[in-house]
KOLGU-4560 file (N, C-alpha, C; in nm, 3 decimals, padded with zeros to 5 digits):
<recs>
<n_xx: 03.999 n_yy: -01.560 n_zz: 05.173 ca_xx: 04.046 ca_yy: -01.558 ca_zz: 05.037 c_xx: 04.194 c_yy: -01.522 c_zz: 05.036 mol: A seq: 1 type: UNK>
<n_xx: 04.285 n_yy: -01.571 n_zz: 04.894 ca_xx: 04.414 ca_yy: -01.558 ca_zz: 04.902 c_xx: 04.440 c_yy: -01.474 c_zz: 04.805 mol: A seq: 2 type: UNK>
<n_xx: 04.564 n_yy: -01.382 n_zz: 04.882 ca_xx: 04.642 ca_yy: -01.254 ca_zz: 04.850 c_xx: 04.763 c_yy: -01.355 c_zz: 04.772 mol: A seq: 3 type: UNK>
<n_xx: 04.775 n_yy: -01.316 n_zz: 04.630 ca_xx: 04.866 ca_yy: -01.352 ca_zz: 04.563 c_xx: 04.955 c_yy: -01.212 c_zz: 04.486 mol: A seq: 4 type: UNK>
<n_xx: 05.136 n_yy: -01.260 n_zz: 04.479 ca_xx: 05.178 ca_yy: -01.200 ca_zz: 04.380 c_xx: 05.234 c_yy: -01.260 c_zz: 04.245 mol: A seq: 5 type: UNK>
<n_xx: 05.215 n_yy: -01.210 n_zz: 04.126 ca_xx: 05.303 ca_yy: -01.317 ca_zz: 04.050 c_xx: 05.409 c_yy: -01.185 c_zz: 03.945 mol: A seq: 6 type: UNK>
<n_xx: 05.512 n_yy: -01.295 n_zz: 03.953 ca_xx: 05.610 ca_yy: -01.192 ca_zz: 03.944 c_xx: 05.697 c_yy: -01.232 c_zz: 03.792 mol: A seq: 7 type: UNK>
<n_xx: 05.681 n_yy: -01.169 n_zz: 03.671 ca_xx: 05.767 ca_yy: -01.236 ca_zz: 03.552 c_xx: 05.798 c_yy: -01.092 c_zz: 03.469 mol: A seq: 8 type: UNK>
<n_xx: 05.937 n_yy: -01.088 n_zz: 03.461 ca_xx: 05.973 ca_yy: -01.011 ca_zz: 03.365 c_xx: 05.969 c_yy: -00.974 c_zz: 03.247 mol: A seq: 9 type: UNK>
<n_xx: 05.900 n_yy: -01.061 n_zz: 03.183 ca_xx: 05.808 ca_yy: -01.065 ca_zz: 03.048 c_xx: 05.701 c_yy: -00.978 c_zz: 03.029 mol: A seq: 10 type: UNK>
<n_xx: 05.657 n_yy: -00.879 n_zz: 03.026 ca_xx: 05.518 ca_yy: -00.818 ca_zz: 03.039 c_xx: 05.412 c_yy: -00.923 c_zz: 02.966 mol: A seq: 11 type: UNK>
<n_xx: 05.433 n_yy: -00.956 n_zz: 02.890 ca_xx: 05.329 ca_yy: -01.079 ca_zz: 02.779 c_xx: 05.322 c_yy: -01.201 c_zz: 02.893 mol: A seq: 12 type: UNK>
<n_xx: 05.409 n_yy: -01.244 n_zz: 02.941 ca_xx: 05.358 ca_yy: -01.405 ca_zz: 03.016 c_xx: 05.326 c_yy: -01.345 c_zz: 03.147 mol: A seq: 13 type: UNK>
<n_xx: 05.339 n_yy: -01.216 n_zz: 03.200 ca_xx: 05.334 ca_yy: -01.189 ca_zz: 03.346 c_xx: 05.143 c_yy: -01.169 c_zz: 03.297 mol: A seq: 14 type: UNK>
<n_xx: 05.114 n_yy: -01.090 n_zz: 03.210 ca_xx: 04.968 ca_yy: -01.039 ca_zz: 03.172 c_xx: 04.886 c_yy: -01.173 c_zz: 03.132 mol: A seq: 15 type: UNK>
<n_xx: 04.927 n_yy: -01.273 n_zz: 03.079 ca_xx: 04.884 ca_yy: -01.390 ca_zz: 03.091 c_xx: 04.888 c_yy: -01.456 c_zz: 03.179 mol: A seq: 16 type: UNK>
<n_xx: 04.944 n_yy: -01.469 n_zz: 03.221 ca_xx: 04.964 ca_yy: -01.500 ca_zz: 03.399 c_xx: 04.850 c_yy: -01.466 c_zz: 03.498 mol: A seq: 17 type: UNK>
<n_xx: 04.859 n_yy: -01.342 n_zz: 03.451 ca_xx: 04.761 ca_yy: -01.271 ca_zz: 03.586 c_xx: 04.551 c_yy: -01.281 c_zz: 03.512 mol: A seq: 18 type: UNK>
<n_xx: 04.584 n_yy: -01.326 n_zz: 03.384 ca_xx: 04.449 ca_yy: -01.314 ca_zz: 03.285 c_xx: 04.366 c_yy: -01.429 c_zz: 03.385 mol: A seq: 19 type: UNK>
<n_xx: 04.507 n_yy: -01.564 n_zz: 03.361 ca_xx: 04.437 ca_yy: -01.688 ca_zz: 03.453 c_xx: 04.390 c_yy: -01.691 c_zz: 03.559 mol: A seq: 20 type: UNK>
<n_xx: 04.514 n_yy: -01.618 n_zz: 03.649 ca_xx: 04.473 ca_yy: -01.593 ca_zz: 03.759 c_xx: 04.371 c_yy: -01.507 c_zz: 03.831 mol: A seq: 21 type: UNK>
<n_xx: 04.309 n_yy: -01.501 n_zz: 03.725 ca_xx: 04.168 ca_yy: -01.420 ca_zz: 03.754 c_xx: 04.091 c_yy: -01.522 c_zz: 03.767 mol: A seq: 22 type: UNK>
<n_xx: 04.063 n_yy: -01.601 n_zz: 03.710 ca_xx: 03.983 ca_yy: -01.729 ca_zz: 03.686 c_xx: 04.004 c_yy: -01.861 c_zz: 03.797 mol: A seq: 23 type: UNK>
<n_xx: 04.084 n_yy: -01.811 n_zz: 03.903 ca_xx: 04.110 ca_yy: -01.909 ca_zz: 03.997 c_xx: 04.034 c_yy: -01.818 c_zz: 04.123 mol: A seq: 24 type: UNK>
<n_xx: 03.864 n_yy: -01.874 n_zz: 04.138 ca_xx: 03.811 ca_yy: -01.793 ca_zz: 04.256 c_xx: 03.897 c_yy: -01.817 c_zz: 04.424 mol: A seq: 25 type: UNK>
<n_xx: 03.986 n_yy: -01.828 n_zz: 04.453 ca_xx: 04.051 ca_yy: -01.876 ca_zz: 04.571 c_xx: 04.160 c_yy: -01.727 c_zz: 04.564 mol: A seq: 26 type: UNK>
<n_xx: 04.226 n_yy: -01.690 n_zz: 04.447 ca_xx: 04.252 ca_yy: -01.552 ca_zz: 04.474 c_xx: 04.197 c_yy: -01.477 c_zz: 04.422 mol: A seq: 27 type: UNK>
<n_xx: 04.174 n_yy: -01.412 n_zz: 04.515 ca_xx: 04.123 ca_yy: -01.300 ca_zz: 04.538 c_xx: 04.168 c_yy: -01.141 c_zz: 04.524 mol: A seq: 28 type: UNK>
<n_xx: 04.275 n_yy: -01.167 n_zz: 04.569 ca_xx: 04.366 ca_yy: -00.988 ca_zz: 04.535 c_xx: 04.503 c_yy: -01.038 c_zz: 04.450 mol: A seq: 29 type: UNK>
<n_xx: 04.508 n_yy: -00.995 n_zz: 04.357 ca_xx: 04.668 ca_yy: -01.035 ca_zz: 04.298 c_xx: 04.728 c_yy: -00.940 c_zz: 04.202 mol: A seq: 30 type: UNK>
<n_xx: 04.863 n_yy: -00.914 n_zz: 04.221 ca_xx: 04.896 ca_yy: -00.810 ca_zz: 04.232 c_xx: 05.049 c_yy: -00.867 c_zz: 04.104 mol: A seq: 31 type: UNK>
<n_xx: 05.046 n_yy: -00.823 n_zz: 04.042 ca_xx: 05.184 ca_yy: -00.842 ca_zz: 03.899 c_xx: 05.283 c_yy: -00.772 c_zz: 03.939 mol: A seq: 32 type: UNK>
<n_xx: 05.412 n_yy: -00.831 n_zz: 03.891 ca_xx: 05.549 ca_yy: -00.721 ca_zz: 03.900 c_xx: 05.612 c_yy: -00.801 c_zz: 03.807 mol: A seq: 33 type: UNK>
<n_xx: 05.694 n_yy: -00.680 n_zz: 03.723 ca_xx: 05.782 ca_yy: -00.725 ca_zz: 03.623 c_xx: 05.920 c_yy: -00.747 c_zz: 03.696 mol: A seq: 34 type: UNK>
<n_xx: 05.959 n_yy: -00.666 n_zz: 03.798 ca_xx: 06.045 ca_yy: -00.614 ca_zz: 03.867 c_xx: 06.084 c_yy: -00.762 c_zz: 04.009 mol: A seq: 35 type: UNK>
<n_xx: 06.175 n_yy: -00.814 n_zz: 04.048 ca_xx: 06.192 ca_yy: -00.897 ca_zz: 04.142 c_xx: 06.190 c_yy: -00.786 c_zz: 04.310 mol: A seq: 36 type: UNK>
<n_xx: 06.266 n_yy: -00.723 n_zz: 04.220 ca_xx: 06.305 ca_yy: -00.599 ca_zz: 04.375 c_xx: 06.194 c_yy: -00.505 c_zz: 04.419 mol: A seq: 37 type: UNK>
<n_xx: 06.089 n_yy: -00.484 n_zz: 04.343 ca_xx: 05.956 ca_yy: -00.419 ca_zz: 04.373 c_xx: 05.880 c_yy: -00.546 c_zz: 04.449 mol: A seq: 38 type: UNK>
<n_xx: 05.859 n_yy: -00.622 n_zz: 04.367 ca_xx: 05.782 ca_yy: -00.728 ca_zz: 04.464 c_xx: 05.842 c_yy: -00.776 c_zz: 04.584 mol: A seq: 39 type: UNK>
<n_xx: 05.971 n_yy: -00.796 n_zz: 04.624 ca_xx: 06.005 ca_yy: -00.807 ca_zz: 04.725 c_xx: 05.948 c_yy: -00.681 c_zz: 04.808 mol: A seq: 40 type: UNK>
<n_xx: 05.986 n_yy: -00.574 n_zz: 04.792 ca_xx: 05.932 ca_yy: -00.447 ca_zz: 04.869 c_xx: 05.799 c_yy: -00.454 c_zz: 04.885 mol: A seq: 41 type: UNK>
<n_xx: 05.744 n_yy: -00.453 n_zz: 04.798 ca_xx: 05.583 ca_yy: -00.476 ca_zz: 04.827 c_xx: 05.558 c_yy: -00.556 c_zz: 04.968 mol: A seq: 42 type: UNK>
<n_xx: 05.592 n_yy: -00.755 n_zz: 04.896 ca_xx: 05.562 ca_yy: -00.810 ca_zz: 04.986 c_xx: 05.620 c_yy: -00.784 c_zz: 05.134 mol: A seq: 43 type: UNK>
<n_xx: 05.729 n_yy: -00.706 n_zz: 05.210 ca_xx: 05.745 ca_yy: -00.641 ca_zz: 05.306 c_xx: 05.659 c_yy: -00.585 c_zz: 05.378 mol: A seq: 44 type: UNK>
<n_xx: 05.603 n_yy: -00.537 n_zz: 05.316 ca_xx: 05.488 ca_yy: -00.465 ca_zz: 05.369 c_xx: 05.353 c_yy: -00.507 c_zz: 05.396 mol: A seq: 45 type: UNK>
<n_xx: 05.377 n_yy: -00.544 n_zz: 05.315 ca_xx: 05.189 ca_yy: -00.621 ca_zz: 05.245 c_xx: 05.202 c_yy: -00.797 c_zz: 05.281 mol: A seq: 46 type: UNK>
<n_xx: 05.111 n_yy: -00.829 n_zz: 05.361 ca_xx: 05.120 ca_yy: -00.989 ca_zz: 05.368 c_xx: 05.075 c_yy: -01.047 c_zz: 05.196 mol: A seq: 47 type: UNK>
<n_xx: 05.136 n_yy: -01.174 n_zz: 05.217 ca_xx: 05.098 ca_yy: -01.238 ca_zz: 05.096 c_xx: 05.071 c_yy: -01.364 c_zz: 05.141 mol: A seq: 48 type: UNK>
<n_xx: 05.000 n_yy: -01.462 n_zz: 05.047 ca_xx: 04.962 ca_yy: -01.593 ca_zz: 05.062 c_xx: 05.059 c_yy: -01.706 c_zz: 04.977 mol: A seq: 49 type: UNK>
<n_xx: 05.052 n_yy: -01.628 n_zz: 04.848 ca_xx: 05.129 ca_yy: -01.689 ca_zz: 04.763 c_xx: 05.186 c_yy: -01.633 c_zz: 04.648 mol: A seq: 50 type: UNK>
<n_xx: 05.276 n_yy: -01.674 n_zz: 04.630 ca_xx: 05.391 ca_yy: -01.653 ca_zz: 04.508 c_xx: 05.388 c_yy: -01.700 c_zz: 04.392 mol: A seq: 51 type: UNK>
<n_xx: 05.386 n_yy: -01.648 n_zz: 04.257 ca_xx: 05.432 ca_yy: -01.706 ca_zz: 04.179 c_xx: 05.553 c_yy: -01.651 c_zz: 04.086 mol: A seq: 52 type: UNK>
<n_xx: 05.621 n_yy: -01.755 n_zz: 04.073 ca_xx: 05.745 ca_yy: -01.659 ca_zz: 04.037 c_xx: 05.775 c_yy: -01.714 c_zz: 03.889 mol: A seq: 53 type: UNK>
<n_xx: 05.853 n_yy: -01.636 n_zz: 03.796 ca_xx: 05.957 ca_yy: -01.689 ca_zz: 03.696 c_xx: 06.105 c_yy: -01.717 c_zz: 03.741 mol: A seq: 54 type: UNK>
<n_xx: 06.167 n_yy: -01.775 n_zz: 03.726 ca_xx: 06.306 ca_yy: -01.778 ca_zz: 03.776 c_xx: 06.426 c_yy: -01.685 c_zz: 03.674 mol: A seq: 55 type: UNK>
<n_xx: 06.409 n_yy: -01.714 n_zz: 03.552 ca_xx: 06.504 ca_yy: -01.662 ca_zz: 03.453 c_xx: 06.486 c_yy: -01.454 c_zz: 03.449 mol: A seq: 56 type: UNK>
<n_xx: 06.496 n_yy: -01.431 n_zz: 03.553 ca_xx: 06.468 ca_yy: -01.309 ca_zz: 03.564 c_xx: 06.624 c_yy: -01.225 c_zz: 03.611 mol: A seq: 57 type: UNK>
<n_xx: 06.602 n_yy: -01.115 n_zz: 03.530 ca_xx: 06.727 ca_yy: -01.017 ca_zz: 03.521 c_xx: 06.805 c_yy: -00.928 c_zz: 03.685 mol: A seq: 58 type: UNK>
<n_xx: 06.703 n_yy: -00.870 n_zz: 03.730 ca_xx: 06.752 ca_yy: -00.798 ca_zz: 03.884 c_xx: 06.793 c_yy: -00.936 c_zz: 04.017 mol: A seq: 59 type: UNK>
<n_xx: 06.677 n_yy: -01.023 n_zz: 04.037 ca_xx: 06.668 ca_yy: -01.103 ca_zz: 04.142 c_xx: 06.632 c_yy: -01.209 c_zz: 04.052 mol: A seq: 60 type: UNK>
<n_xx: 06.707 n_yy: -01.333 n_zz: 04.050 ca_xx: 06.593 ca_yy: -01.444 ca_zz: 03.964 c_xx: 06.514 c_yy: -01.496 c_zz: 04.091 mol: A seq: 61 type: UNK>
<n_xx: 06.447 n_yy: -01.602 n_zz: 03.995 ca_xx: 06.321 ca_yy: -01.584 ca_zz: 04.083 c_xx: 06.367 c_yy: -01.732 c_zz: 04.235 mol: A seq: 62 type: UNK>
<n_xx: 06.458 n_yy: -01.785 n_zz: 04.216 ca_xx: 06.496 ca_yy: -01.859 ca_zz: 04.295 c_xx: 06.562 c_yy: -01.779 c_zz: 04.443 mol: A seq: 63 type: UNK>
<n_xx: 06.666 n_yy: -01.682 n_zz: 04.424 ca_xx: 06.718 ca_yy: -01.590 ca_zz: 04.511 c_xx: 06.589 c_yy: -01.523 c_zz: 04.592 mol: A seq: 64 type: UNK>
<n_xx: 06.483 n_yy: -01.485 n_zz: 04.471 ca_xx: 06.390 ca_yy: -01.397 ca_zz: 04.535 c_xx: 06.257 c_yy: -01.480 c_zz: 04.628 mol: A seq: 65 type: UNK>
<n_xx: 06.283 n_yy: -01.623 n_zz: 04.618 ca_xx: 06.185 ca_yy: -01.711 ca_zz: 04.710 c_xx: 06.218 c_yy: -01.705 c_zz: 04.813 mol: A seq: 66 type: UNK>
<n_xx: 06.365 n_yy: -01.728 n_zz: 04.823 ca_xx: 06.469 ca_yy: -01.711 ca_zz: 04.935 c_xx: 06.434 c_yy: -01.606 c_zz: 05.029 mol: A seq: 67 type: UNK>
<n_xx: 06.436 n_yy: -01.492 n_zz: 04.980 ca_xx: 06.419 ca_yy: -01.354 ca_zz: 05.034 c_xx: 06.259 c_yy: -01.394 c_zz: 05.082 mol: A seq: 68 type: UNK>
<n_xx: 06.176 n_yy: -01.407 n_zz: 04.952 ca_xx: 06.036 ca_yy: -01.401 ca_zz: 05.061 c_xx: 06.005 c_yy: -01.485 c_zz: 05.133 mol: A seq: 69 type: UNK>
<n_xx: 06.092 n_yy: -01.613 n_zz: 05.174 ca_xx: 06.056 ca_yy: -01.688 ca_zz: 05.291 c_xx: 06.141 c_yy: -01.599 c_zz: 05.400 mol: A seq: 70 type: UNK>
<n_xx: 06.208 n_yy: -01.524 n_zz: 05.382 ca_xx: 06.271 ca_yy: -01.435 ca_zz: 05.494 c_xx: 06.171 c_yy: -01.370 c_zz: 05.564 mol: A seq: 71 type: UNK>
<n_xx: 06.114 n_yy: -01.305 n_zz: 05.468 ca_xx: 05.997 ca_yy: -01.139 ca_zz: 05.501 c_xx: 05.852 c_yy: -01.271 c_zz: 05.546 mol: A seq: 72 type: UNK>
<n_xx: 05.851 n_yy: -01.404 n_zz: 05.526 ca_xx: 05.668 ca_yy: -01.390 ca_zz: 05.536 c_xx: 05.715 c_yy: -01.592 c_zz: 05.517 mol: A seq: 73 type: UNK>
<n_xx: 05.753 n_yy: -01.612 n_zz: 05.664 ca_xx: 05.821 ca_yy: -01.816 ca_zz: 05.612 c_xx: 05.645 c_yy: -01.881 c_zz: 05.572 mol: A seq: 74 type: UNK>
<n_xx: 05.574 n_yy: -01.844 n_zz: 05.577 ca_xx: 05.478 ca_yy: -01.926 ca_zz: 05.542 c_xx: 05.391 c_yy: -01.922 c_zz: 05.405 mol: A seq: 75 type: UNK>
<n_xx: 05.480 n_yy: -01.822 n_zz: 05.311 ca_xx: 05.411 ca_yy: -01.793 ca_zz: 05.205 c_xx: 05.422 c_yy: -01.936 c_zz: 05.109 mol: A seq: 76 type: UNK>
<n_xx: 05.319 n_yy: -01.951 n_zz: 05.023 ca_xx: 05.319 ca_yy: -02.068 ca_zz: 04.941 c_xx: 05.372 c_yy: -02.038 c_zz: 04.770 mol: A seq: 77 type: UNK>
<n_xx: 05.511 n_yy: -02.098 n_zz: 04.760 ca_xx: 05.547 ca_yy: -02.020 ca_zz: 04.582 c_xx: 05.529 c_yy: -02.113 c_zz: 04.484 mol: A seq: 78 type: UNK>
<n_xx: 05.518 n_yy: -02.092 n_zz: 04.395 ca_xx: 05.507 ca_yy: -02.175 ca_zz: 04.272 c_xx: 05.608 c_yy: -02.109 c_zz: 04.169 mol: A seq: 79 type: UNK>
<n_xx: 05.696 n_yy: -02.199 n_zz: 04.115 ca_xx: 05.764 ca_yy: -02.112 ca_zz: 03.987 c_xx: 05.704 c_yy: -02.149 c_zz: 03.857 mol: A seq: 80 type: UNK>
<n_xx: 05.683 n_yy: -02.074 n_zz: 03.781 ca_xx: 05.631 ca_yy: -02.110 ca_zz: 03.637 c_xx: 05.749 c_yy: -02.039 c_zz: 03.568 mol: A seq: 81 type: UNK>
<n_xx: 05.795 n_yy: -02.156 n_zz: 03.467 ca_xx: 05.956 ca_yy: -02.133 ca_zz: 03.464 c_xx: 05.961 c_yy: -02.199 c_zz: 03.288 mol: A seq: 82 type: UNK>
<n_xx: 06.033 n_yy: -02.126 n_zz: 03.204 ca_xx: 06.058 ca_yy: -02.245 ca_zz: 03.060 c_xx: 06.103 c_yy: -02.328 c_zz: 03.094 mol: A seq: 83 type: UNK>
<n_xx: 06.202 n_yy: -02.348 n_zz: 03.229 ca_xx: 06.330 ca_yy: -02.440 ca_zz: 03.198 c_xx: 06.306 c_yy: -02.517 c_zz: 03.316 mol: A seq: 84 type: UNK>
<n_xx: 06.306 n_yy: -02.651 n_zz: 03.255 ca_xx: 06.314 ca_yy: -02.741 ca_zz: 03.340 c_xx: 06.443 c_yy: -02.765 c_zz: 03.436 mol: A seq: 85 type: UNK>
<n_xx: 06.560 n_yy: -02.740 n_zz: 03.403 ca_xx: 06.643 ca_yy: -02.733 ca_zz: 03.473 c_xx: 06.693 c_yy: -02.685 c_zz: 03.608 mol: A seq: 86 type: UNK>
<n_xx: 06.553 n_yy: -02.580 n_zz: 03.627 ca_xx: 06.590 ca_yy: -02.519 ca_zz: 03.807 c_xx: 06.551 c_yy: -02.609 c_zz: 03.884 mol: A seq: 87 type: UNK>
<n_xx: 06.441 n_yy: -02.704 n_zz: 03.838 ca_xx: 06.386 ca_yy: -02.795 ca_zz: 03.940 c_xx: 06.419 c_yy: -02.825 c_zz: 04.046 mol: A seq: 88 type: UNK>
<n_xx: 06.537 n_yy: -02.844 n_zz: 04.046 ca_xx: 06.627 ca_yy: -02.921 ca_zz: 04.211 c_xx: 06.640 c_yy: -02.802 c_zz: 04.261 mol: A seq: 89 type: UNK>
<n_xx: 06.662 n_yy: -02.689 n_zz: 04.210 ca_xx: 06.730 ca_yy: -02.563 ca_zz: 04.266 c_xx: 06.597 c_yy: -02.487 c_zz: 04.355 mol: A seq: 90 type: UNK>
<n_xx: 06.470 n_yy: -02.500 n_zz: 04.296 ca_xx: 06.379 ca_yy: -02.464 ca_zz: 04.360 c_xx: 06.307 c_yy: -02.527 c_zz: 04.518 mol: A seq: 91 type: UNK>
<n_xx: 06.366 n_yy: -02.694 n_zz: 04.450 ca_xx: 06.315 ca_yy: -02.746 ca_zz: 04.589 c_xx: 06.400 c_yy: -02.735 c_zz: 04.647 mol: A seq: 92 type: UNK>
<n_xx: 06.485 n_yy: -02.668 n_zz: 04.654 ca_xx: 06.610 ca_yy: -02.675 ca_zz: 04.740 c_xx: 06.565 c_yy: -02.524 c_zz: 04.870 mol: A seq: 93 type: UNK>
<n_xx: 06.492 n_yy: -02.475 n_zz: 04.766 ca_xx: 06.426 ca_yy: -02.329 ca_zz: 04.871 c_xx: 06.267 c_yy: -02.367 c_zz: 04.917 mol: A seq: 94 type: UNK>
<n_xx: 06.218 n_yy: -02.477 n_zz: 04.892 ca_xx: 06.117 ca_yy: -02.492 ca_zz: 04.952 c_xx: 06.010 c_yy: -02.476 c_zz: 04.862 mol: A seq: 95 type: UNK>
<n_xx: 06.021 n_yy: -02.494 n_zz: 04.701 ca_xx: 05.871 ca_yy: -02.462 ca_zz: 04.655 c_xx: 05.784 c_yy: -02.527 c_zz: 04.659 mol: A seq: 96 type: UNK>
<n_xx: 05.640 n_yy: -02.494 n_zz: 04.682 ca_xx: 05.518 ca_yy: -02.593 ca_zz: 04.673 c_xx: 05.483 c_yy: -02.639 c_zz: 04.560 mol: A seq: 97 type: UNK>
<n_xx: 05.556 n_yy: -02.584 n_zz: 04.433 ca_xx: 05.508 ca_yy: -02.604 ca_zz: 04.312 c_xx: 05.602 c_yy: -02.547 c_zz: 04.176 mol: A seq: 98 type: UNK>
<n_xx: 05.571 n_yy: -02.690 n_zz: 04.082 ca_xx: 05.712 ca_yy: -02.620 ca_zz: 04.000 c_xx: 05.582 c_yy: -02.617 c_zz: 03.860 mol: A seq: 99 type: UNK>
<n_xx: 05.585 n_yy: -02.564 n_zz: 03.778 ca_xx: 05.541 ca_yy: -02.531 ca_zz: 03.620 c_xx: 05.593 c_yy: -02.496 c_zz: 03.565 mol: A seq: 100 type: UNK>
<n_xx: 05.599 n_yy: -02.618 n_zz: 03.386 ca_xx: 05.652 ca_yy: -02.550 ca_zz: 03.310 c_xx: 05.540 c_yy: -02.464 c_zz: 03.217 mol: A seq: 101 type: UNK>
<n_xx: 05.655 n_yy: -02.374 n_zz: 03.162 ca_xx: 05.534 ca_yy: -02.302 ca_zz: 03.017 c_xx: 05.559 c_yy: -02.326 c_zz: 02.908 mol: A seq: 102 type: UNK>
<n_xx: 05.444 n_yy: -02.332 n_zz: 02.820 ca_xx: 05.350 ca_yy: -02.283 ca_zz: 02.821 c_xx: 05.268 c_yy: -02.337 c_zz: 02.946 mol: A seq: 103 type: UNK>
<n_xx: 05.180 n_yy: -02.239 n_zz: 03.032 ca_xx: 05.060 ca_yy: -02.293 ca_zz: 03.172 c_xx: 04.969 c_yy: -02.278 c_zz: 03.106 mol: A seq: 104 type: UNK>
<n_xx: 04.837 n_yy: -02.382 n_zz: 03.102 ca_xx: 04.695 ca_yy: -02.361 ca_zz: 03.046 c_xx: 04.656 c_yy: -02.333 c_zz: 03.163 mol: A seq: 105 type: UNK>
<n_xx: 04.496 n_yy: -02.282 n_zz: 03.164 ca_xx: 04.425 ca_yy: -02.242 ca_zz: 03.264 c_xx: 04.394 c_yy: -02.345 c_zz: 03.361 mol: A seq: 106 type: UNK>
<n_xx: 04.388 n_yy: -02.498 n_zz: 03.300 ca_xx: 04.368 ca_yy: -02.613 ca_zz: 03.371 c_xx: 04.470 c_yy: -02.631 c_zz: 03.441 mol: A seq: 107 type: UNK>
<n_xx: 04.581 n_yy: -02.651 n_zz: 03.426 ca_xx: 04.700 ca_yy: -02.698 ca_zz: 03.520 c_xx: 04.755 c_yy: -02.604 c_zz: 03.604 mol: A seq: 108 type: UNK>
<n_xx: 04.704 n_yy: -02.449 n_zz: 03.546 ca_xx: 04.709 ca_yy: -02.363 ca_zz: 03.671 c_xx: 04.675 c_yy: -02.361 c_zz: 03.787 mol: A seq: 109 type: UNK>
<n_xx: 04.541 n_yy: -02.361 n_zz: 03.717 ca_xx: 04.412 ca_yy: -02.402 ca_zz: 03.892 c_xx: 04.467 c_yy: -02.532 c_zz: 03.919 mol: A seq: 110 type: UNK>
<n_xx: 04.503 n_yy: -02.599 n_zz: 03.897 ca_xx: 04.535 ca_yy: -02.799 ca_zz: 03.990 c_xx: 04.627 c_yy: -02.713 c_zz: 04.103 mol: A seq: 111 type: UNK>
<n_xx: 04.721 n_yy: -02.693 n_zz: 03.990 ca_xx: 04.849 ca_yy: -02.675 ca_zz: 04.060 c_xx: 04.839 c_yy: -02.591 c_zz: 04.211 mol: A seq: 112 type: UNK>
<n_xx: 04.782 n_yy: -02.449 n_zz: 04.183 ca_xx: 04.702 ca_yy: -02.373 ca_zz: 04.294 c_xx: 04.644 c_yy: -02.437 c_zz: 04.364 mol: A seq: 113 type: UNK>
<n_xx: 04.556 n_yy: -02.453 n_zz: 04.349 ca_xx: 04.434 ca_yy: -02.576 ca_zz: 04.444 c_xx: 04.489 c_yy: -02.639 c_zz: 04.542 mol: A seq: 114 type: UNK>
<n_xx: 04.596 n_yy: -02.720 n_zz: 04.462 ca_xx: 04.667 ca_yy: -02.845 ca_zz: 04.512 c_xx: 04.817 c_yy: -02.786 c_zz: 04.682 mol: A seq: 115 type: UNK>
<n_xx: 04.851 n_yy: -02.677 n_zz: 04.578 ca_xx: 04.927 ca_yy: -02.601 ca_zz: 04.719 c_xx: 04.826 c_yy: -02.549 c_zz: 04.837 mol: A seq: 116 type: UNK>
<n_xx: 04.697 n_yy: -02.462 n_zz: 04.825 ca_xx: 04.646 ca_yy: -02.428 ca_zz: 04.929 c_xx: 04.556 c_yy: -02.477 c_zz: 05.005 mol: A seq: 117 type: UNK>
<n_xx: 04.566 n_yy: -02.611 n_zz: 04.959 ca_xx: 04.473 ca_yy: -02.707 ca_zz: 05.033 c_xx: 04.558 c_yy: -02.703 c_zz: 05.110 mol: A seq: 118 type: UNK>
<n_xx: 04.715 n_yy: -02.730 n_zz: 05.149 ca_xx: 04.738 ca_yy: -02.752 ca_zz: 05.245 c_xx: 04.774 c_yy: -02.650 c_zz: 05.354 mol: A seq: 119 type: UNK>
<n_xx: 04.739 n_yy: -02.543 n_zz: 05.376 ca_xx: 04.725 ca_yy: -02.424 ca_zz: 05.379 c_xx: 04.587 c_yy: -02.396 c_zz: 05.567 mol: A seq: 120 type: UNK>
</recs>
């Protein structure tokens, strides 16, 4: 089973976030941060499977901070769930398995998931 973090500075979309991600039986442990620089620390320590990030975030956005966790752990799988369509290029540019915009329903969550750790 997969160790996920998802990481959004919003407390409201990070808690929705993590509501769904309850409902995706494939993770299994998942762990919220409002904070970019806590979850980086965390994941240091703690293996992870996968990422989900916001990008428009205040300390680390969430593009810098993919960066960093392919440093600490190159095989982790990220997904950004992002308002703005505009990072798109910027994300694949760090390697994401997966881009979302929001609003995320519970359906295109799980695809999207699914669809990264199949290859896994």
């Amino acid at each position: 089973m997969m160790k996920a973090i998802l990481v959004d500075d919003e407390k409201s979309g990070l808690d929705y976030l993590t509501e769904l991600c309850s409902n995706i039986p494939e993770l299994t442990d998942i762990k919220g941060f409002t904070k970019s620089r806590k979850a980086l620390e965390w994941c240091s320590a703690n293996p992870v499977d996968i990422a989900m990030l916001d990008i428009n975030m205040p300390d680390i956005n969430g593009i810098s901070l993919a960066a960093k966790l392919r440093e600490v752990n190159p095989y982790i799988r990220i997904i950004f769930v992002t308002a703005y369509e505009k990072y798109a290029v910027d994300a694949f540019d760090v390697h994401a398995d997966g881009y979302l915009l929001k609003p995320v329903n519970q359906e295109s969550l799980t695809r999207e998931v699914t669809h990264v750790l199949s290859d896994m």
